[in-house]
C-alpha positions in Angstrom: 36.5 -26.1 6.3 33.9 -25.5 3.3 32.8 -29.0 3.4 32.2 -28.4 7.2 29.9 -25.5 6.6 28.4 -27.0 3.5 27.4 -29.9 5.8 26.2 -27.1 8.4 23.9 -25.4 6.0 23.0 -28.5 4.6 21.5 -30.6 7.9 20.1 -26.9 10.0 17.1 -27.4 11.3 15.6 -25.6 14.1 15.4 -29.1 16.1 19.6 -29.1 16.0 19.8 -25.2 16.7 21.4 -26.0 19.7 24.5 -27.9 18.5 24.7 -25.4 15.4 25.3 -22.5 18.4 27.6 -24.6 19.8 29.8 -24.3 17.0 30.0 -20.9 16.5 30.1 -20.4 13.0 29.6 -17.1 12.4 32.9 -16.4 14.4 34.5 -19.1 12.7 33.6 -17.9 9.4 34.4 -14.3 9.7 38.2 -15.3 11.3 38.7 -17.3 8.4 37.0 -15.3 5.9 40.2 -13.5 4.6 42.5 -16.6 4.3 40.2 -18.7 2.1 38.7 -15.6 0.2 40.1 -16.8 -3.2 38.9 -20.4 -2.7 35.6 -20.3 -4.3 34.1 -23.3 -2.9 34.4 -22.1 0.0 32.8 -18.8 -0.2 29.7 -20.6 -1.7 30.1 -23.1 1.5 29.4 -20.0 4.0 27.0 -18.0 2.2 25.3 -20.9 1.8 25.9 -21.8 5.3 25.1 -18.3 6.3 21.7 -18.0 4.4 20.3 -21.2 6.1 21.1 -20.9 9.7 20.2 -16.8 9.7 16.6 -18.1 8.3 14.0 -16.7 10.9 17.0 -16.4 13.2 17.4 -13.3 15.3 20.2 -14.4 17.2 22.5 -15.5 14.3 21.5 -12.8 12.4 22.5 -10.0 14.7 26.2 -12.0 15.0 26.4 -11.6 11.2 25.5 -7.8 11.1 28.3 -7.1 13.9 31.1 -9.9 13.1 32.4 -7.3 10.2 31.9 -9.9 7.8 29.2 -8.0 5.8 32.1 -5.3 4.6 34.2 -8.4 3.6 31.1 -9.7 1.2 30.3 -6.0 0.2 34.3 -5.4 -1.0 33.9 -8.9 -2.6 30.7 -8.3 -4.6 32.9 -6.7 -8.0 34.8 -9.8 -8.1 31.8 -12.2 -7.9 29.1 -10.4 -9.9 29.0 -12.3 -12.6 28.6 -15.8 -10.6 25.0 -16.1 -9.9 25.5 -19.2 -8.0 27.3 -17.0 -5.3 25.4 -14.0 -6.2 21.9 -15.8 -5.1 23.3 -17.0 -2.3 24.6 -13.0 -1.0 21.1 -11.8 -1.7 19.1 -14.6 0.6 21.4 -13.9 3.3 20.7 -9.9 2.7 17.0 -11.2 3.2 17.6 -13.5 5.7 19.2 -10.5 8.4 17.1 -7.8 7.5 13.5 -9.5 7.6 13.9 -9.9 11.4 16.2 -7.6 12.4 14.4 -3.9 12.4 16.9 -2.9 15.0 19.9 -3.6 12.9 19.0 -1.9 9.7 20.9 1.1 10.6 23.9 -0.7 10.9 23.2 -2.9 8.1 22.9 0.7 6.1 26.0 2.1 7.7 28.3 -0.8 6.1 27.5 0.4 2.7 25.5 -2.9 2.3 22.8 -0.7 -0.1 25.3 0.3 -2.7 25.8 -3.5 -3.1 22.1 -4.4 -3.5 22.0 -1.9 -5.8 25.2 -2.9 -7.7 23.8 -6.6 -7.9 20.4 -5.2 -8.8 21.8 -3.0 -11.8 23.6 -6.2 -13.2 20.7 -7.9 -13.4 18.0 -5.6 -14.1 17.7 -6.8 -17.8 14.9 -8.5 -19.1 16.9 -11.9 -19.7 18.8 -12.0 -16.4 18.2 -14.0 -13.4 14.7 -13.2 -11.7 15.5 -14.8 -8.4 18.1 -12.7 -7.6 16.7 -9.5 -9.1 13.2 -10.1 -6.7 16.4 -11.1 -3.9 17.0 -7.3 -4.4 13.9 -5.8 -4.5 12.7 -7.8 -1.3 15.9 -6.6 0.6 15.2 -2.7 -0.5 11.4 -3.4 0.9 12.7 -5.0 3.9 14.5 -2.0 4.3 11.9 0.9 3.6 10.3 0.2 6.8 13.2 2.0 8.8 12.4 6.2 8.2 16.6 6.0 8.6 17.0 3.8 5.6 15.1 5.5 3.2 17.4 8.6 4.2 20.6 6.1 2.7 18.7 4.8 -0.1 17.6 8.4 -0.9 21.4 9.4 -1.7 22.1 6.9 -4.4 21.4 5.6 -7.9 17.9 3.8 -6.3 15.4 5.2 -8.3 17.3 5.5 -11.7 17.7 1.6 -11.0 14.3 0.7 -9.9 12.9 2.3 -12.9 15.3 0.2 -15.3 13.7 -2.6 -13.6 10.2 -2.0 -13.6 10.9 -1.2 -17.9 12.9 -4.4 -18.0 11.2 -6.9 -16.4 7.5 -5.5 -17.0 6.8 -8.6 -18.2 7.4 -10.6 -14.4 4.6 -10.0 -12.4 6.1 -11.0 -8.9 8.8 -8.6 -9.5 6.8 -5.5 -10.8 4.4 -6.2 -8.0 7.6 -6.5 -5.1 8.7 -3.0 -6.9 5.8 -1.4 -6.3 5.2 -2.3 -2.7 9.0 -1.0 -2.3 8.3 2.4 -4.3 5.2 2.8 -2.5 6.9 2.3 1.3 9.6 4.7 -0.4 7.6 7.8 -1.0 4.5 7.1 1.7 5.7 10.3 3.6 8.9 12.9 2.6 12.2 11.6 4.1 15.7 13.1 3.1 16.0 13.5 -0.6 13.7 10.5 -1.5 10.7 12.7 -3.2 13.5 14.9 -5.0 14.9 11.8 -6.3 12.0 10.9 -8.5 10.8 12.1 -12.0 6.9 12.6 -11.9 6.1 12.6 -15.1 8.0 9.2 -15.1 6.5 7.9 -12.1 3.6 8.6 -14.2 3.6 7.1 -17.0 5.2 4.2 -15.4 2.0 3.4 -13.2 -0.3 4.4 -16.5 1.7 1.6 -18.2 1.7 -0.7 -15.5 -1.9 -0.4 -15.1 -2.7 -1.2 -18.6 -0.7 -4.5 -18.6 -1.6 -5.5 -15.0 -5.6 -4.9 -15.2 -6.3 -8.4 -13.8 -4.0 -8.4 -11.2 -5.0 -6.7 -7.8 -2.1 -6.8 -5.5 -0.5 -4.5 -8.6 -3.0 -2.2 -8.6 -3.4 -2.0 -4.7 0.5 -1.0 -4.9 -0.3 1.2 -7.8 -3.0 3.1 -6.0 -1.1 3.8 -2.5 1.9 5.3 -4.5 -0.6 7.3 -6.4 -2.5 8.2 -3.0 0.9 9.1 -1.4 2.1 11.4 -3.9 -1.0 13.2 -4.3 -0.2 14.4 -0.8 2.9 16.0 -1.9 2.4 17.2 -5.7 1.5 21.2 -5.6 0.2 21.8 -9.4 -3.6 20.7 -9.1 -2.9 18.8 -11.9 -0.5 16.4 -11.0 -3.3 15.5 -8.3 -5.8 15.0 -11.0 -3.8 12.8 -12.9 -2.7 11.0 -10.0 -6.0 10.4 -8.4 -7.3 9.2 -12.3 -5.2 5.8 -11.6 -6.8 5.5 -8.6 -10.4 5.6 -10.4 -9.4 3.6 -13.0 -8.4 1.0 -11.1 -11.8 1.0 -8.6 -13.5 0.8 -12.8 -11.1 -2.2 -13.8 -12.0 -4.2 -10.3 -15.0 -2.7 -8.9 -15.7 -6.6 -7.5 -12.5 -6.8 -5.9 -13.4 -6.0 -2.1 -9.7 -5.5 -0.5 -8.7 -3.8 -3.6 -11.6 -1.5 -3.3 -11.7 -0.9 0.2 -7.8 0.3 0.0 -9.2 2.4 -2.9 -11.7 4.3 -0.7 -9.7 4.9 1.6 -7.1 6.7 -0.2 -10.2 8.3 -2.1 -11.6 9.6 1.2 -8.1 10.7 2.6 -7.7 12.7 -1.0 -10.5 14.5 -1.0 -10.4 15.5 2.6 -7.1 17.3 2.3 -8.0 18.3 -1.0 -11.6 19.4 -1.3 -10.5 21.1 -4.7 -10.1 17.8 -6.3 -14.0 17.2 -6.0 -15.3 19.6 -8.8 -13.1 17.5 -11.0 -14.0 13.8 -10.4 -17.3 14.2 -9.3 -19.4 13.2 -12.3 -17.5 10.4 -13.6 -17.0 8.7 -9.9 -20.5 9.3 -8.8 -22.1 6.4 -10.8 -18.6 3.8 -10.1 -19.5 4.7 -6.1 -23.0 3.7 -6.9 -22.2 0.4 -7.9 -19.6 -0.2 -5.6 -21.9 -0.3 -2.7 -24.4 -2.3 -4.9 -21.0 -5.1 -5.4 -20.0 -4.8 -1.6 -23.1 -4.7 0.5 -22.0 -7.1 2.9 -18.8 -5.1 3.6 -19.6 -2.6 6.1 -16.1 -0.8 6.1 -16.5 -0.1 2.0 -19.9 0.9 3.1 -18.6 2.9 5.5 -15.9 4.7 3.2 -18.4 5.6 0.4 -21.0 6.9 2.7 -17.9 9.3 4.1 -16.9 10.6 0.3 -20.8 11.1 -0.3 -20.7 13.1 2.6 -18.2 15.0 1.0 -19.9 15.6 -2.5 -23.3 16.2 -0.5 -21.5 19.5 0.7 -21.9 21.1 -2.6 -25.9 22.1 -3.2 -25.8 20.8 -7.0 -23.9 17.4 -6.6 -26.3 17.1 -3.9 -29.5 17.4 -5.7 -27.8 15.4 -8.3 -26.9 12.0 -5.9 -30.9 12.3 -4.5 -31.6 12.3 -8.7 -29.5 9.4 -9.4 -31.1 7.4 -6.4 -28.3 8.1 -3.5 -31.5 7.9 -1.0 -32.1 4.4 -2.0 -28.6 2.8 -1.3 -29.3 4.5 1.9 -32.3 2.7 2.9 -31.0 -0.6 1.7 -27.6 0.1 3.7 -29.9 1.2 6.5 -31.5 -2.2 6.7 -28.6 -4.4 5.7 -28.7 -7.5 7.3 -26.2 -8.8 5.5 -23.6 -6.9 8.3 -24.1 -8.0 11.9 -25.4 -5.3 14.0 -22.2 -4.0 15.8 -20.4 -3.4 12.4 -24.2 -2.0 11.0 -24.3 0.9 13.3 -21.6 3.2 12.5 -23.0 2.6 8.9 -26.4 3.9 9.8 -24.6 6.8 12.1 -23.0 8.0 8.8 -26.2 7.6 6.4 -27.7 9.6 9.4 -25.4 12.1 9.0 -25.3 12.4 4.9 -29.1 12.6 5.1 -28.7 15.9 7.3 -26.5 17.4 5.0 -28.6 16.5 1.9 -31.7 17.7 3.3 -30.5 21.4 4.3 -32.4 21.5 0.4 -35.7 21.5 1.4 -36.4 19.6 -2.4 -34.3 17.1 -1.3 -35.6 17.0 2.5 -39.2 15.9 1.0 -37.7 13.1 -0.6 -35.2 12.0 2.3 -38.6 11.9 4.4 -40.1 9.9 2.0 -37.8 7.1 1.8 -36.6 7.7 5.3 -39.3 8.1 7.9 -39.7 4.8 8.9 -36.5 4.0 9.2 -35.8 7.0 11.2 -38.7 5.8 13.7 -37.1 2.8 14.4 -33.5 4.1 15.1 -34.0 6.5 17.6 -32.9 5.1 20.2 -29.1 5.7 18.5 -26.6 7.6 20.5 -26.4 10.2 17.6 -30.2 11.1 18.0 -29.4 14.6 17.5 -28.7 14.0 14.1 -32.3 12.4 13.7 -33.9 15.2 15.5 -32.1 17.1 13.5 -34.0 15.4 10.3 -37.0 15.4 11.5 -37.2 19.3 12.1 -36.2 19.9 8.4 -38.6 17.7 7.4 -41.1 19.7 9.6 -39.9 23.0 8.0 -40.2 21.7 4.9 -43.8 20.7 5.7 -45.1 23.8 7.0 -43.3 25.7 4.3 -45.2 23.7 1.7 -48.6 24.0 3.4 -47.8 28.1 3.6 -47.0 28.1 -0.1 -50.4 26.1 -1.1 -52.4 28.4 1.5 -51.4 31.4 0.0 -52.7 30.2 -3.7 
């Protein structure tokens, strides 16, 4: 019988699917699971047989999930541990079912299937143990973090004790550490169960201070990095836990202000930060100011970074000083040039100039910087009013007025 599956797993193909069903292997397996459970070979036989033909397989997968054999391999995990030949092989066939089965996960969590993960994971969390099976682990747990319900189970056990032995031990594998982040950030993107009470901040922390150190170069880590950091600013209380956390998220937009999906994730998060926490602005102003600057200098083809900075400048321009002090340090400029940007084609070019528009208005409520926004504006202001937001432009155009006819009143009465 395991030379039989063996074969099975050996020749699957999509192309013999057909015959493969015809078998019925998954039945056959899980009736003779129990008789030949001490006969190694043959346990390697059907998990390997198991992890081929559940690859991309809905159908097969879904048998496995409901046959009952999954308890059978969960209650023989302790007894195999230490065989990584066998243990590889449970951990692609975890993959295997979960990747496209969203529907069964519950299940799949029901059977206790997590505590093994998590059993196999501790094992071989240290630095010199095998990496394939570790990043088996940490792919299942992300596979899983999708589901709201999972993250409920996963909440209630040892997950984030383990996952942070991991990320100390194996700091040095990059596929790994950036697989561990995607799962930590899908883990606390919004409050489920017990999964924020789990955690340690000042060890989530440090941990993505250390990480970001080591990882500089390496984007996809610091994407990861910043979403976690962007999530839990949502949740922290003590406004400086925020400031701390959103001080990653600069750093990184510093490290790789070239790096446009890495920056474009950054302003985001930036923009949804400071929106739902305008307190945080008096703090990061001044030394984000100049790294916003140069960001739309690095990305001026991108109309969705342009798009995002324009809406944080927006934000800053509400306070009368740091708006006198982005007209000082040129903000009108980038304006201009973002107004005439060829670079973007039109369609993408006009919600940019809708949001310059509308940062313009807000600056010029100064009448100081209204003289210079009509300076450097006018013309362009001419030629686009034929936008849909021309109320905006009118709107320029009569501060610009007032400030005028104030001016001309001030120099008649010397």
């Amino acid at each position: 019988m395991s030379r039989v599956l063996l074969i099975c797993g050996l020749v699957y193909s999509p192309q013999i699917l057909e015959n493969i069903l015809s078998l019925n292997l998954v039945k056959v397996i899980a009736s003779d699971f129990d008789k030949f459970i001490k006969d190694t070979e043959f346990v390697n036989s059907m998990l390997f047989c198991l992890g081929k033909v559940t690859i991309n397989n809905v159908l097969f997968s879904r048998d496995t999930i409901e046959s009952g054999l999954l308890t059978k391999i969960k209650n023989l995990i302790p007894s195999i541990i230490n065989n990584e030949a066998l243990i590889e092989n449970v951990t692609n066939l975890y993959g295997n079912l979960l990747i496209n089965n969203l529907e069964s996960i519950e299940k799949f969590c029901k059977t206790g299937q997590i505590s093994a993960i998590l059993m196999i994971l501790e094992k071989y969390s240290d630095s010199a143990a095998n990496n394939q099976i570790s990043l088996n682990c940490i792919v299942c747990l992300d596979s899983l973090t999708v589901v709201d319900k999972a993250i409920h189970f996963i909440a209630d056990t040892k997950f984030a004790t383990i996952l942070f032995v991991v990320l100390d031990k194996k700091i040095n594998e990059p596929h790994i550490i950036k697989y561990s982040l995607h799962l930590l950030a899908n883990y606390v993107y919004k409050e489920l169960g017990n999964n924020l009470k789990s955690l340690n901040f000042e060890q989530v922390l440090q941990m993505l201070i250390n990480v970001q150190k080591k990882y500089y170069s390496n984007s996809d880590i610091l994407i990861n990095i910043n979403k976690i950091a962007g999530s839990l600013i949502k949740f922290m209380k003590e406004k400086s836990a925020k400031e701390k956390l959103f001080q990653i998220i600069s750093e990184s937009m510093k490290m790789q202000d070239y790096n446009a999906p890495l920056i474009l994730t950054a302003m985001k998060i930036t923009h949804e930060v400071l929106t739902q926490n305008p307190t945080l602005i008096d703090e990061i102003f001044e030394d984000n100011m100049l790294v916003f600057f140069n960001i739309l200098t690095n990305h001026s083809s991108s109309a969705e970074i342009q798009f995002y900075c324009y809406r944080t400048f927006s934000l800053f321009a509400k306070n009368p000083i740091y708006s006198y002090m982005l007209v000082n340090n040129g903000l009108m400029k980038h304006v201009k040039a973002s107004i005439e940007n060829t670079q973007i084609e039109p369609s993408k070019r006009e919600p940019i100039k809708v949001i310059c528009y509308e940062l313009s208005s807000i600056i010029s409520q100064d009448p100081n910087n209204a003289k210079i926004v009509s300076e450097i504006l006018m013309d362009n202001i001419i030629n686009d009013a034929t936008l849909e937001n021309t109320h905006l432009i009118f709107r320029l155009v009569s501060l610009f007025l007032l400030n005028i006819i104030e001016t001309n009143l001030q120099l008649n009465k010397t």
